[in-house]
N, C-alpha and C positions, 0 to 999 in steps of 0.2 A: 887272530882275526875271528870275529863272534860268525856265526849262522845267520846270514841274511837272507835266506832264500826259505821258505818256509814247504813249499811244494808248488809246482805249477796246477796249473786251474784247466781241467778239460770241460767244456761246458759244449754245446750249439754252440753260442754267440762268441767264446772265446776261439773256436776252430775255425768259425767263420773270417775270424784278422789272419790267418798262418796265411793262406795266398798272397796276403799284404807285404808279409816278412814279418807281423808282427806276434807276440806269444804271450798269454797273463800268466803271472805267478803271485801265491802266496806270498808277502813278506812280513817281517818283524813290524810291530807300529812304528818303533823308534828309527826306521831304515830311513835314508834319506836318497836322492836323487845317483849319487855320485857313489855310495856305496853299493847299490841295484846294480848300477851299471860296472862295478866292477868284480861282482859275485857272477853276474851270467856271463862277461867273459873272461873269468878263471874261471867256470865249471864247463862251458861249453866252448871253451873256445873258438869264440865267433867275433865280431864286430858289430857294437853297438852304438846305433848311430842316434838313439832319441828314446825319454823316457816320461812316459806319463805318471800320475799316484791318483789312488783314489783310497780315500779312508771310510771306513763303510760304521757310522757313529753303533750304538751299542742301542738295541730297540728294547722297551720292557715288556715280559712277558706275565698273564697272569694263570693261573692253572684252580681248578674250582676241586677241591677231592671232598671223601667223607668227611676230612679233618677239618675242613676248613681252607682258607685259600692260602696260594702257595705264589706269591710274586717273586720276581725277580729281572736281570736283567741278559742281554747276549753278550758277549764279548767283542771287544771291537777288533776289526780287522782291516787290513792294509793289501790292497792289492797294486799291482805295479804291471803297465801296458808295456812291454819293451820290443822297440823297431829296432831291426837289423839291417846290418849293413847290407845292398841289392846282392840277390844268389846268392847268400847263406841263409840254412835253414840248421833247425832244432829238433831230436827225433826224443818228444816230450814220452811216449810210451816204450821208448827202448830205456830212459832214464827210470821210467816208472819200474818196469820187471825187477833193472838191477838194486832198485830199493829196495825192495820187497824180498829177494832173496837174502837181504844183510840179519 
């Protein structure tokens, strides 16, 4: 089974959904509805009851140096809204630490 989860997204606005039951996460562009939904409940062991996507297109950048200018573009990104089932919660910063110590 490939890596569909890329990393969860701590933002403001993303912390503002958790009261909701909901939590954003990084994912793969190629990920689709039913694979999302089945990576956050093999990792978290929760119940997932609804999944939103939002693909965030690749914006171009242009950069002015000595040399000359230096264009290019961002990489496109995939993020994924996911609602839990009521009274299940996700403790997205205890997942964080044990990343980080691997």
């Amino acid at each position: 089974m490939r890596q569909v989860l890329k990393r969860p997204i701590l933002s403001e606005k993303s912390s503002s959904f958790e009261p909701q039951g909901k939590y954003v996460f990084e994912v793969i562009p190629s990920a689709n509805k039913i694979e999302i939904r089945r990576a956050v409940e093999d990792r978290y062991n929760v119940k997932v009851t609804n999944v939103h996507t939002i693909t965030q297109r690749p914006t171009s950048r242009t950069r002015w140096t000595g040399r000359g200018v230096i264009s290019g573009k961002t990489i496109r990104r995939k993020k994924a809204i996911v609602t839990l089932a009521q009274g299940q919660t996700i403790d997205l910063l205890g997942d964080l630490e044990d990343t980080s110590q691997d």
